[in-house]
PDB file of N, CA, C and O in Angstrom:
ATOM      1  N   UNK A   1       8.116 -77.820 -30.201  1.00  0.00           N
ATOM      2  CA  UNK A   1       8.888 -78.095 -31.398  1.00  0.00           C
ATOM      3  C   UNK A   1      10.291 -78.579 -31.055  1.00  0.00           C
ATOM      4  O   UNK A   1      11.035 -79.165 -31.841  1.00  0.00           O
ATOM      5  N   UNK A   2      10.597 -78.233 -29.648  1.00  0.00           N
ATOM      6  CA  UNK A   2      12.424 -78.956 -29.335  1.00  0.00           C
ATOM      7  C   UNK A   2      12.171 -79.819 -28.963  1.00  0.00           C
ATOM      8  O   UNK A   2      13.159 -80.207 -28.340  1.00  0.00           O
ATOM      9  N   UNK A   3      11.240 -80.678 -28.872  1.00  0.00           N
ATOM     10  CA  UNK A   3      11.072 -82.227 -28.114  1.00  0.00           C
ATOM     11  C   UNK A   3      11.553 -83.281 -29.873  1.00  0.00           C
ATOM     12  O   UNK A   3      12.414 -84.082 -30.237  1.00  0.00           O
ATOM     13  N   UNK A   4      10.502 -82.672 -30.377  1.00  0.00           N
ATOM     14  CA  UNK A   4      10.616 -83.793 -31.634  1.00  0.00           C
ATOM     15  C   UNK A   4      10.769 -83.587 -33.088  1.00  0.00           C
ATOM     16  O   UNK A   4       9.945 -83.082 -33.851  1.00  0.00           O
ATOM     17  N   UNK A   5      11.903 -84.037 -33.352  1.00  0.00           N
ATOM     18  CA  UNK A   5      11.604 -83.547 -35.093  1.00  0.00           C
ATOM     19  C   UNK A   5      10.518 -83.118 -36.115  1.00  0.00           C
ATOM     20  O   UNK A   5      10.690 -82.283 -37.004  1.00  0.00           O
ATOM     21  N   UNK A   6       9.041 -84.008 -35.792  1.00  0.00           N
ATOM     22  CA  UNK A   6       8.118 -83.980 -35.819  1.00  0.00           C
ATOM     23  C   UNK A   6       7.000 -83.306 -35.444  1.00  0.00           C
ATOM     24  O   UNK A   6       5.838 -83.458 -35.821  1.00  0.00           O
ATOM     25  N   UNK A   7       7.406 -82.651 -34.770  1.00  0.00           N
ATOM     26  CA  UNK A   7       6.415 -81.745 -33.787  1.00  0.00           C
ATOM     27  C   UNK A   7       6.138 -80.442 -34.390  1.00  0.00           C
ATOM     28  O   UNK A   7       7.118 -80.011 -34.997  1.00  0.00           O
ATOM     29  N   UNK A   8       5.304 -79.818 -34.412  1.00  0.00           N
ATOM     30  CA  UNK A   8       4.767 -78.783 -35.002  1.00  0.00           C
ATOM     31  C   UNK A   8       4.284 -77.634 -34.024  1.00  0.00           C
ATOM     32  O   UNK A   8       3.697 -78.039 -33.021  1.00  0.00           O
ATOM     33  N   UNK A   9       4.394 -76.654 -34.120  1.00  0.00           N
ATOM     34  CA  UNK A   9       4.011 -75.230 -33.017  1.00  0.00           C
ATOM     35  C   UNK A   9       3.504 -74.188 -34.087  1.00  0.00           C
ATOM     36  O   UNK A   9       3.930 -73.750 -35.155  1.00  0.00           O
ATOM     37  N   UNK A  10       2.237 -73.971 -33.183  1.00  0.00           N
ATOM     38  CA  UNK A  10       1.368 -72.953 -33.612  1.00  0.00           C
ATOM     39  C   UNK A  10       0.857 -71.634 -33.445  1.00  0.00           C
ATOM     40  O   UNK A  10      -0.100 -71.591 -32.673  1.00  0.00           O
ATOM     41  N   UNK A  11       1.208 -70.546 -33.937  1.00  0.00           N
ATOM     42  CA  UNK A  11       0.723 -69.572 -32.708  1.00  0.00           C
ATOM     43  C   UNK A  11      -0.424 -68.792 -33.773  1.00  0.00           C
ATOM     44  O   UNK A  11      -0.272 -68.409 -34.933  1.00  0.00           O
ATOM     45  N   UNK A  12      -1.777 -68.725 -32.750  1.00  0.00           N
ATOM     46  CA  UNK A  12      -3.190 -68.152 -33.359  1.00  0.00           C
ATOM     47  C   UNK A  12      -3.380 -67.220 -32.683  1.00  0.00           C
ATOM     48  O   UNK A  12      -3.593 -67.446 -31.492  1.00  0.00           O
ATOM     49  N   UNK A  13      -3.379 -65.884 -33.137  1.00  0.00           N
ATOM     50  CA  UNK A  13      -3.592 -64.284 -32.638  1.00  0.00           C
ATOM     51  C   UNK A  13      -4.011 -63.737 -33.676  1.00  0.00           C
ATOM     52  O   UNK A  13      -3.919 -64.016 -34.871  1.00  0.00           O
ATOM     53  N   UNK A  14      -4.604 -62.719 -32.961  1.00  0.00           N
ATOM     54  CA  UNK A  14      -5.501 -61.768 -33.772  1.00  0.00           C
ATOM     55  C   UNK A  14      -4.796 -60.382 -33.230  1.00  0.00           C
ATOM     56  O   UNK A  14      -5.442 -59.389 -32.895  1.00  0.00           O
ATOM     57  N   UNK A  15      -3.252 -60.492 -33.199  1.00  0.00           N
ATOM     58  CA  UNK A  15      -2.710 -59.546 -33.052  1.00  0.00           C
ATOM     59  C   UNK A  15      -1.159 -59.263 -33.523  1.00  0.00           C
ATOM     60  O   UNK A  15      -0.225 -59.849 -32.977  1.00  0.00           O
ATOM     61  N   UNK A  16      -0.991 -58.433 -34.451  1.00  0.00           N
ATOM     62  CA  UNK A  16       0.615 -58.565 -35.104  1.00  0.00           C
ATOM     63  C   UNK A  16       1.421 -58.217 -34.335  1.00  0.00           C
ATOM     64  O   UNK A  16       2.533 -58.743 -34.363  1.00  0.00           O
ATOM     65  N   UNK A  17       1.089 -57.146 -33.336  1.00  0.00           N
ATOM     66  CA  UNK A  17       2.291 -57.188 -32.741  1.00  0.00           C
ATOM     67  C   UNK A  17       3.165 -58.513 -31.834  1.00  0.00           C
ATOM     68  O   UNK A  17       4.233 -59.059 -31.557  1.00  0.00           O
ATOM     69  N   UNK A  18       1.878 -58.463 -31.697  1.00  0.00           N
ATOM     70  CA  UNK A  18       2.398 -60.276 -30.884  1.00  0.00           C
ATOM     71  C   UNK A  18       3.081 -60.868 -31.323  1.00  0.00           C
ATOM     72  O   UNK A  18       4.086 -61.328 -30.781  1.00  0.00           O
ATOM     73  N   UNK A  19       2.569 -61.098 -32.933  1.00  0.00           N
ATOM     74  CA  UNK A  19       3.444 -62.190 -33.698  1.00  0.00           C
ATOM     75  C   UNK A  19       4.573 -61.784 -34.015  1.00  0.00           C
ATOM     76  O   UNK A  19       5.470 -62.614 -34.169  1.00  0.00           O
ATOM     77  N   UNK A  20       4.778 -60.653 -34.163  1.00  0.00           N
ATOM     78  CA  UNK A  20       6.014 -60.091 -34.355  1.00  0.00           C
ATOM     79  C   UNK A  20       6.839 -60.051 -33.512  1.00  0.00           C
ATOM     80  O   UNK A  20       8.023 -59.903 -33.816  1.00  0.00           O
ATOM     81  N   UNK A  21       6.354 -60.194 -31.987  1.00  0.00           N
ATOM     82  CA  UNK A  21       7.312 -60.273 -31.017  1.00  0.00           C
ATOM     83  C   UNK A  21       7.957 -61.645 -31.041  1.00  0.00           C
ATOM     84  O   UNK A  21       9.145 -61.954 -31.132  1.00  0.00           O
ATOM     85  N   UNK A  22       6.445 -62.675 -30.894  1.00  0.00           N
ATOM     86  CA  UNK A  22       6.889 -64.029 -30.602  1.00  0.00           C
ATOM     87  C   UNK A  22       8.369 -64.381 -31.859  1.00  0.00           C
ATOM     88  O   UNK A  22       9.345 -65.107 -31.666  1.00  0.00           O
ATOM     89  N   UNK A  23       8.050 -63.626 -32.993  1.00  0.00           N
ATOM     90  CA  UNK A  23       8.685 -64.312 -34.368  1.00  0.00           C
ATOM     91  C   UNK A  23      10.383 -63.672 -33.577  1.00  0.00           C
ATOM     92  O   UNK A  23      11.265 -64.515 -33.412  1.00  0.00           O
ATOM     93  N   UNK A  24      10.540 -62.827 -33.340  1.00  0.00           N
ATOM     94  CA  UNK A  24      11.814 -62.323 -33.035  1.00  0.00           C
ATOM     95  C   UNK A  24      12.517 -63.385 -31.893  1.00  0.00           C
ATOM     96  O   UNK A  24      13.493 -64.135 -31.873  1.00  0.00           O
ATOM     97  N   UNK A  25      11.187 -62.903 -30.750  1.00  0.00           N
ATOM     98  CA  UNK A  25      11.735 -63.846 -29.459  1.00  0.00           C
ATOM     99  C   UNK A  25      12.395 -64.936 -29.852  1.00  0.00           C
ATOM    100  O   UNK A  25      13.528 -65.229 -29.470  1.00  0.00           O
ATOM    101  N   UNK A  26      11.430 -65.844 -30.955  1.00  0.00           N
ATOM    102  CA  UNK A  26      11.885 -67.636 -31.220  1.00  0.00           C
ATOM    103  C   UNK A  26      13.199 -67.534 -31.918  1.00  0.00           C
ATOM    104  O   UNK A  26      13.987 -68.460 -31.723  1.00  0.00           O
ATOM    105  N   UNK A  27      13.489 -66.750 -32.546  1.00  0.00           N
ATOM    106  CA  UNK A  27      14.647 -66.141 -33.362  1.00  0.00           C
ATOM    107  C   UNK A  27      15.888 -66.085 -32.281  1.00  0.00           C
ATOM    108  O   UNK A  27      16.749 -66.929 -32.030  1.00  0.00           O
ATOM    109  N   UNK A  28      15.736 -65.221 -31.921  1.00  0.00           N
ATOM    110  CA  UNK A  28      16.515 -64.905 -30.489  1.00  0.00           C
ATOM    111  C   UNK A  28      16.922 -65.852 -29.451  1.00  0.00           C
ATOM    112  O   UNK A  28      18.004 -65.772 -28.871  1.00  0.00           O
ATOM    113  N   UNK A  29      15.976 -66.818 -29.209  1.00  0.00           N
ATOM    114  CA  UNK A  29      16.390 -67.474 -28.177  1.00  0.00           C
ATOM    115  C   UNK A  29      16.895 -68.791 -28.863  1.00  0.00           C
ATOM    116  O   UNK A  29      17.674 -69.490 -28.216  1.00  0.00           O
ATOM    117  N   UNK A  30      16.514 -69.191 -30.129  1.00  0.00           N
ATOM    118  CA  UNK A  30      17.421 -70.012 -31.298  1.00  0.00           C
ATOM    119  C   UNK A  30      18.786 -69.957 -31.061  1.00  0.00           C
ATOM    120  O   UNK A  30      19.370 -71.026 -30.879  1.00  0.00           O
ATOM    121  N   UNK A  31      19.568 -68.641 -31.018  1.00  0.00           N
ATOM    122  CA  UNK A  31      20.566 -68.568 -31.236  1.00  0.00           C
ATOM    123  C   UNK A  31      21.576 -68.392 -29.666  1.00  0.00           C
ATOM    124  O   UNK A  31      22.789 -68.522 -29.501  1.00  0.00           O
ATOM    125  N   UNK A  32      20.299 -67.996 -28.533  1.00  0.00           N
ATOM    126  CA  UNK A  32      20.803 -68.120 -27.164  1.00  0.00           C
ATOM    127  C   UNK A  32      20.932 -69.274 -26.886  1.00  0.00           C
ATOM    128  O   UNK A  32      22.051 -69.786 -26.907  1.00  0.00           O
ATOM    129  N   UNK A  33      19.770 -70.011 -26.541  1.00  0.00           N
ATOM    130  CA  UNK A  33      20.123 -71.122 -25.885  1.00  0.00           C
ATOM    131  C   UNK A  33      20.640 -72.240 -27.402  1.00  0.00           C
ATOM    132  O   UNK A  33      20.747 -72.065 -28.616  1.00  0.00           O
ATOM    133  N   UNK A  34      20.857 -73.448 -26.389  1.00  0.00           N
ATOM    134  CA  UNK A  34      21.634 -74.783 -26.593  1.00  0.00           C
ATOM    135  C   UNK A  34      20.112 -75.611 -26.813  1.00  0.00           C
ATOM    136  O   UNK A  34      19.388 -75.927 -25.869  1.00  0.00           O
ATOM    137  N   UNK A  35      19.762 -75.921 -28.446  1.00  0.00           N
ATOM    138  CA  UNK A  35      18.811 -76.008 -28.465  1.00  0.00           C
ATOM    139  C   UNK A  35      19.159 -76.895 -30.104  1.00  0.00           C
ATOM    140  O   UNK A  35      19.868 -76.453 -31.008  1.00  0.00           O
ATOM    141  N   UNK A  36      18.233 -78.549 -30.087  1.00  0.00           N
ATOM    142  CA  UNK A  36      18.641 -79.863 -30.773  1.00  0.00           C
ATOM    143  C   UNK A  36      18.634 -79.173 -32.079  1.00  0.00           C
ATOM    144  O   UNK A  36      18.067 -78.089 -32.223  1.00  0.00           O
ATOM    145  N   UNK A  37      19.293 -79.820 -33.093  1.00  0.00           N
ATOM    146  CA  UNK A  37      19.383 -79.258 -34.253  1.00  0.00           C
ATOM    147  C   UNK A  37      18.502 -79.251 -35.285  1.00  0.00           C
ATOM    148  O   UNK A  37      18.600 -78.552 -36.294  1.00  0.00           O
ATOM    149  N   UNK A  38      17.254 -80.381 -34.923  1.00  0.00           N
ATOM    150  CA  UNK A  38      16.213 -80.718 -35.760  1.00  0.00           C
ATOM    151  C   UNK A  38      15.116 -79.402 -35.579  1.00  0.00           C
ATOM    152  O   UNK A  38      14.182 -79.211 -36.358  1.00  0.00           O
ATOM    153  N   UNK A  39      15.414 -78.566 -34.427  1.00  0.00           N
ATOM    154  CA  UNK A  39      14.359 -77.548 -34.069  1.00  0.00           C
ATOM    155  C   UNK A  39      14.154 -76.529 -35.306  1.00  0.00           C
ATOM    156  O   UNK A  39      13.031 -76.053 -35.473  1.00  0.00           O
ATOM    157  N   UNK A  40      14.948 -76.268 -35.962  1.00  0.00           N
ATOM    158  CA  UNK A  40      14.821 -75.267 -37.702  1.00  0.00           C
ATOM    159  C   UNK A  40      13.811 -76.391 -38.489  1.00  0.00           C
ATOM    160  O   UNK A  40      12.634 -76.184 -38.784  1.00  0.00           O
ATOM    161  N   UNK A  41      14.388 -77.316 -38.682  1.00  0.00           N
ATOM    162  CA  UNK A  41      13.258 -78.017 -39.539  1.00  0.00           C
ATOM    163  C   UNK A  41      11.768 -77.870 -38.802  1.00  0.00           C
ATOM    164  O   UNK A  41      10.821 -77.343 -39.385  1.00  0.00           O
ATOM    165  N   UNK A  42      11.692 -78.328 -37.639  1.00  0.00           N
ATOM    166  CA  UNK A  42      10.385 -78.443 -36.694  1.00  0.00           C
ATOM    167  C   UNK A  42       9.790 -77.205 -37.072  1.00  0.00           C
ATOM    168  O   UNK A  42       8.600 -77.267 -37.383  1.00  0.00           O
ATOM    169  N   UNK A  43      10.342 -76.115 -37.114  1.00  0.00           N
ATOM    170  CA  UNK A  43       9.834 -74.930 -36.762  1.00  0.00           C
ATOM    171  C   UNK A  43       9.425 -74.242 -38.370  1.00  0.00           C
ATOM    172  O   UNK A  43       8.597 -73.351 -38.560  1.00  0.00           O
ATOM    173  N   UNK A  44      10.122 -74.822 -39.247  1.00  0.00           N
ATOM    174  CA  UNK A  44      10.165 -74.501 -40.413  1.00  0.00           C
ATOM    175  C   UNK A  44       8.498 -75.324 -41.200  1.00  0.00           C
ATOM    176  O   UNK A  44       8.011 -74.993 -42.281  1.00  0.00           O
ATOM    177  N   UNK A  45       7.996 -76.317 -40.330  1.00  0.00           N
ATOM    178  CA  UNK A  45       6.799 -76.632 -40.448  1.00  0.00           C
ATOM    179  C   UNK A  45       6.043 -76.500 -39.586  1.00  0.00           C
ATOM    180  O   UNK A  45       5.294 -77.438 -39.312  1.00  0.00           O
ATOM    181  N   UNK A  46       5.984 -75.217 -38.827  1.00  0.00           N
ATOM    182  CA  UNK A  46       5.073 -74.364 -37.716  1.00  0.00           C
ATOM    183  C   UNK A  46       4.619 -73.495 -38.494  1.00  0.00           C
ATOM    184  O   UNK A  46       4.952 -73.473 -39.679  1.00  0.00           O
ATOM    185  N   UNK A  47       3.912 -72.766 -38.050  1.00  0.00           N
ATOM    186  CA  UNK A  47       3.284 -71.380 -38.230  1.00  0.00           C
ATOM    187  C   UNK A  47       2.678 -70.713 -37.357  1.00  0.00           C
ATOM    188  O   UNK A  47       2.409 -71.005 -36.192  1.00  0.00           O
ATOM    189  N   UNK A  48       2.485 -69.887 -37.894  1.00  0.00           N
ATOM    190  CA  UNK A  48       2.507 -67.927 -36.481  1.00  0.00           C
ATOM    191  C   UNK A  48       1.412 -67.539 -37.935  1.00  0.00           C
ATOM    192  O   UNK A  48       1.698 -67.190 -39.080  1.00  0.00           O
ATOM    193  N   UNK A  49      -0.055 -67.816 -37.180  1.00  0.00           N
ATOM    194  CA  UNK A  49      -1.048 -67.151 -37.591  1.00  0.00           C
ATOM    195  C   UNK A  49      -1.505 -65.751 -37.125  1.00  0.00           C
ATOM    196  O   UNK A  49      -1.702 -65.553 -35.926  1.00  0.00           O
ATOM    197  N   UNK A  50      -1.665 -64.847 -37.972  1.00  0.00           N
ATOM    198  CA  UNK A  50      -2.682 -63.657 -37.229  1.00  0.00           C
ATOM    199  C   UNK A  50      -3.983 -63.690 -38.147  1.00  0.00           C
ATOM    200  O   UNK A  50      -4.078 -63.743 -39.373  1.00  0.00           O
ATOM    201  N   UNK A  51      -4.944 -63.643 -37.161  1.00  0.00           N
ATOM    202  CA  UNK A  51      -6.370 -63.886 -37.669  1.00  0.00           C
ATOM    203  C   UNK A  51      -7.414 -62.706 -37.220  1.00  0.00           C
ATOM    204  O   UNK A  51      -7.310 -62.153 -36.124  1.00  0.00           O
ATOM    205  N   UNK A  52      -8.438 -62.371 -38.179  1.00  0.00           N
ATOM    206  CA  UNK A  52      -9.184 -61.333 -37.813  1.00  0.00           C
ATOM    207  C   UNK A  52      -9.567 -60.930 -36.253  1.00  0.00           C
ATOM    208  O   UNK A  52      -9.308 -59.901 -35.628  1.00  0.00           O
ATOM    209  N   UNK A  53     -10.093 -61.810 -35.963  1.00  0.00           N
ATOM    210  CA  UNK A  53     -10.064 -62.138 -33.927  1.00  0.00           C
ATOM    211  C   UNK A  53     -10.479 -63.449 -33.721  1.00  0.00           C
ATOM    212  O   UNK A  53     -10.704 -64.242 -34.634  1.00  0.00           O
ATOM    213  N   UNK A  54     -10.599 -63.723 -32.359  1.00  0.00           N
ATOM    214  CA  UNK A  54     -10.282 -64.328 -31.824  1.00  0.00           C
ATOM    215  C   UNK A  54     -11.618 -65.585 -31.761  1.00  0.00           C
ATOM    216  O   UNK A  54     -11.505 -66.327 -30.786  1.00  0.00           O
ATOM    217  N   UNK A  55     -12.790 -65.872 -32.648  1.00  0.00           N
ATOM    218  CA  UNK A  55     -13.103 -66.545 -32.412  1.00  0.00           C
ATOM    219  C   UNK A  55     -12.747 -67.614 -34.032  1.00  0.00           C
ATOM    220  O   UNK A  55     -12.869 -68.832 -34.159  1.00  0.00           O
ATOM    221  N   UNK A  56     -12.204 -66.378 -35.266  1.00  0.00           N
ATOM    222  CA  UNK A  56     -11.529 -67.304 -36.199  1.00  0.00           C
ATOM    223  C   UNK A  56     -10.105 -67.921 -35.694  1.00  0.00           C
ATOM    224  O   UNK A  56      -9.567 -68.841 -36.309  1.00  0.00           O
ATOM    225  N   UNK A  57      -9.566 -67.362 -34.572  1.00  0.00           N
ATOM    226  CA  UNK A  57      -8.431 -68.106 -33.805  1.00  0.00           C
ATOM    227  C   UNK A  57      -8.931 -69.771 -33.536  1.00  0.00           C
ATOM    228  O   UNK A  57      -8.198 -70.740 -33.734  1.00  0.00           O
ATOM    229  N   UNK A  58      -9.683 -69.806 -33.274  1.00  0.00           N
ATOM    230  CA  UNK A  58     -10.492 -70.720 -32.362  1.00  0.00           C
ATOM    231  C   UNK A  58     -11.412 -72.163 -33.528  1.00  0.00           C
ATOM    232  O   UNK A  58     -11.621 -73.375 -33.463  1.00  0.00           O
ATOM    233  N   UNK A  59     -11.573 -71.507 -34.069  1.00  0.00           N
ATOM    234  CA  UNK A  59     -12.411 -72.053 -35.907  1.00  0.00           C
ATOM    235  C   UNK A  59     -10.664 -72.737 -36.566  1.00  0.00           C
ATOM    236  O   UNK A  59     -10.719 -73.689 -37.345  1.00  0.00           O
ATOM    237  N   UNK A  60      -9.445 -72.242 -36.227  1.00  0.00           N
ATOM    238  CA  UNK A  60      -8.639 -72.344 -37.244  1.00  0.00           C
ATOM    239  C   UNK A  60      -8.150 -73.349 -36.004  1.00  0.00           C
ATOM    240  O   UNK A  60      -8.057 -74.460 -36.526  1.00  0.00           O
ATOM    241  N   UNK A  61      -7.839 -73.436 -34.762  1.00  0.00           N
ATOM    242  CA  UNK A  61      -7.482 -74.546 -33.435  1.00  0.00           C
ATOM    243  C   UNK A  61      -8.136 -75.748 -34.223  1.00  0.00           C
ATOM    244  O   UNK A  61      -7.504 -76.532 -34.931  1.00  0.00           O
ATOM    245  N   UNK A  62      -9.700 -75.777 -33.959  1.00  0.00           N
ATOM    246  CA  UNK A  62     -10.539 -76.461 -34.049  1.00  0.00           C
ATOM    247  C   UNK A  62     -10.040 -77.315 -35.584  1.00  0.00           C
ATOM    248  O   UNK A  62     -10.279 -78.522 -35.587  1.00  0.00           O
ATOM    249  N   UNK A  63      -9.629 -76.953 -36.360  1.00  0.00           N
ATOM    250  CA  UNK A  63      -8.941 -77.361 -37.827  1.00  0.00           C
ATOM    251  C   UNK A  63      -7.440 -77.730 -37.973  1.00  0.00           C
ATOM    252  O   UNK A  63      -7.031 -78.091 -39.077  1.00  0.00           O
ATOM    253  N   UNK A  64      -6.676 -77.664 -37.005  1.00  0.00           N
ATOM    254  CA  UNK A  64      -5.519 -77.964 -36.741  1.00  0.00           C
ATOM    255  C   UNK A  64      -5.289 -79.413 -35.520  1.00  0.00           C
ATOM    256  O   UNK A  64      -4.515 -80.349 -35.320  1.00  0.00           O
ATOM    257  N   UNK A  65      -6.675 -78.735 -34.891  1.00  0.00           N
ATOM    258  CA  UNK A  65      -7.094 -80.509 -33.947  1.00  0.00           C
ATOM    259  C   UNK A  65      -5.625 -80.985 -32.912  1.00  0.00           C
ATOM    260  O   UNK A  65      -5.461 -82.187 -32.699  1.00  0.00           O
ATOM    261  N   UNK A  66      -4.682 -80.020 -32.354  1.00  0.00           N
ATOM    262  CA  UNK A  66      -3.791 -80.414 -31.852  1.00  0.00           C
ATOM    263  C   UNK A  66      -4.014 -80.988 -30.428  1.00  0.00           C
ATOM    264  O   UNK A  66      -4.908 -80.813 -29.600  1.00  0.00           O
ATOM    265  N   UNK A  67      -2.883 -81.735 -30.437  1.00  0.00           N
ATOM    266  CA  UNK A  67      -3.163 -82.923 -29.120  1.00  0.00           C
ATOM    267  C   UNK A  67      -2.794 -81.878 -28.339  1.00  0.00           C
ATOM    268  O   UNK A  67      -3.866 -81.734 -27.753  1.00  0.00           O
ATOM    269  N   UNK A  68      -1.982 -80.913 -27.820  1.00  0.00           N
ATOM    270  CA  UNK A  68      -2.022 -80.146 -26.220  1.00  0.00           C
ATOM    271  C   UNK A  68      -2.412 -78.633 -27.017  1.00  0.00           C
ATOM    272  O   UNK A  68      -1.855 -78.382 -28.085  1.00  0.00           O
ATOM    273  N   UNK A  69      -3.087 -77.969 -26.609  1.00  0.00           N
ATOM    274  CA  UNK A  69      -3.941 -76.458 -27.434  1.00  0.00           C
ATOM    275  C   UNK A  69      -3.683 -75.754 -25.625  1.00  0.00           C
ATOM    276  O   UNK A  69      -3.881 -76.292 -24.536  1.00  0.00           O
ATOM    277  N   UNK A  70      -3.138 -74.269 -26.009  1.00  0.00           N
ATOM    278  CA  UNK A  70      -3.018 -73.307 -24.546  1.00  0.00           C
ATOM    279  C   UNK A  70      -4.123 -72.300 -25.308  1.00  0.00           C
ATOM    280  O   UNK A  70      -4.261 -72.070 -26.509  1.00  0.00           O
ATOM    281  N   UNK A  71      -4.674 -71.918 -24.438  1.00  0.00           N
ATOM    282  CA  UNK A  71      -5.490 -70.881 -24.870  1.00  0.00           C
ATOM    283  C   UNK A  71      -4.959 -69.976 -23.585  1.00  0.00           C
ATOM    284  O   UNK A  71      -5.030 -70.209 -22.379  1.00  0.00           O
ATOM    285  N   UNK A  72      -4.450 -68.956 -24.245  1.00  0.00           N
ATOM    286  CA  UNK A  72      -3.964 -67.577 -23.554  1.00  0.00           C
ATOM    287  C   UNK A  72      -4.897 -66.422 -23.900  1.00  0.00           C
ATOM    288  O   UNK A  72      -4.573 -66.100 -25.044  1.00  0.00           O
ATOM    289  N   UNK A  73      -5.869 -65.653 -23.499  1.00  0.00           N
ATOM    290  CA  UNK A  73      -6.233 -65.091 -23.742  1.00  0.00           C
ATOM    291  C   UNK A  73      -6.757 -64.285 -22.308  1.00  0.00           C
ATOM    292  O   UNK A  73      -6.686 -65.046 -21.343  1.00  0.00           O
ATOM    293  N   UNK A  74      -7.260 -62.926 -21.966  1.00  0.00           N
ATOM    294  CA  UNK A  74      -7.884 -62.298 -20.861  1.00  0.00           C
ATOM    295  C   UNK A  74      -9.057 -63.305 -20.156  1.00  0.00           C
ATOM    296  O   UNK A  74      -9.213 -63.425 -18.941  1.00  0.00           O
ATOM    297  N   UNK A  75      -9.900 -64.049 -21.277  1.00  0.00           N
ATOM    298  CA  UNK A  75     -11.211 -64.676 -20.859  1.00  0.00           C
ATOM    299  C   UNK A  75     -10.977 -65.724 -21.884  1.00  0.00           C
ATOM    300  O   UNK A  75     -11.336 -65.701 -23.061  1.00  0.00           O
ATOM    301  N   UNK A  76     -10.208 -66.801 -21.146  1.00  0.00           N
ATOM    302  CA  UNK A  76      -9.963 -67.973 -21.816  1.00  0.00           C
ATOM    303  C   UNK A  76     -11.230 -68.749 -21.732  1.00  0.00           C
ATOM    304  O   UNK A  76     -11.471 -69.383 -22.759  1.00  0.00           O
ATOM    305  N   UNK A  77     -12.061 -68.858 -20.818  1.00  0.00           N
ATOM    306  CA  UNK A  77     -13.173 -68.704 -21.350  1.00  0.00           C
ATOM    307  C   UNK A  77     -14.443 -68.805 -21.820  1.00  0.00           C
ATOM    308  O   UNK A  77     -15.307 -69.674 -21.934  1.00  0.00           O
ATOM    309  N   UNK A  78     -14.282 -67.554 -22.079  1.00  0.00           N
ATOM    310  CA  UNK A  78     -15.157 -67.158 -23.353  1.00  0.00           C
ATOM    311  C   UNK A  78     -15.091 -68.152 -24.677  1.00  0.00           C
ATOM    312  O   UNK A  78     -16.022 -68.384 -25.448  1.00  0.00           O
ATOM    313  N   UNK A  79     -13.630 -68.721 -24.740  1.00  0.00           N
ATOM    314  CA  UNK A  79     -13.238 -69.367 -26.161  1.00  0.00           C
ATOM    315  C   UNK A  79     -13.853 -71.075 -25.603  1.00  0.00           C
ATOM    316  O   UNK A  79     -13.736 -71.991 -26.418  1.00  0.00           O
ATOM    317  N   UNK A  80     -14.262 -71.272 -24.693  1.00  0.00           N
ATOM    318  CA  UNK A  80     -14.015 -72.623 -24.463  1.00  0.00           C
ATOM    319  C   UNK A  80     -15.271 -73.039 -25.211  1.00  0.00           C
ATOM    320  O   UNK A  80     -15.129 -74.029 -25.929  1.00  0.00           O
ATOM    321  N   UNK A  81     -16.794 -72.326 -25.175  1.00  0.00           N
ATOM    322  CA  UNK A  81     -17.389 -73.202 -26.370  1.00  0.00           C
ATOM    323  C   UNK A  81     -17.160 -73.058 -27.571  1.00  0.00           C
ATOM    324  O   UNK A  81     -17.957 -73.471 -28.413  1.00  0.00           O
ATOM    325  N   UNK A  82     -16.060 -72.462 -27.884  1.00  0.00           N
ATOM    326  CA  UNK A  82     -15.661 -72.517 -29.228  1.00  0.00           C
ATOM    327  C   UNK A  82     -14.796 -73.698 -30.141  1.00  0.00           C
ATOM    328  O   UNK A  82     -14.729 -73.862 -31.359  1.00  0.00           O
ATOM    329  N   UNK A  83     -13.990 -74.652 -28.676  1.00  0.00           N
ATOM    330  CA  UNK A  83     -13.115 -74.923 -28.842  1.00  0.00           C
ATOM    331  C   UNK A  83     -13.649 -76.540 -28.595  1.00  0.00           C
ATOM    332  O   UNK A  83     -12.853 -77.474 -28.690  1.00  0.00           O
TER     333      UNK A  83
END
């Protein structure tokens, strides 16, 4: 999302605490680092999904169709015929 005005960031978990971390972290490091000014708008058309598990993570990727997708997971995978 700091590359391009345009750019969109997604985060798909099937876990709140996560999102709750990530949501603080991005918060946090907003205001640390030296970071372009278009990144609030960018980010303001992102979203921080939490989903039942992890193969509606994967169903909701698959529907978002993004050009670079990280799959972080223990058994990344496991998700790959999903994806």
């Amino acid at each position: 999302a700091e590359h391009d005005p345009d750019a969109r960031a997604f985060l798909l978990t099937d876990s709140m605490v996560l999102a709750q971390q990530v949501q603080q972290a991005v918060a946090n490091w907003h205001q640390k680092l030296s970071l372009p000014d278009f990144l609030l708008n960018s980010l303001q058309h992102s979203g921080l999904y939490v989903l039942p598990d992890l193969t509606e993570c994967a169903k909701a990727a698959n529907s978002l169709a993004p050009e670079h997708l990280q799959v972080m997971t223990e058994n990344p995978a496991a998700l790959w015929p999903l994806l």
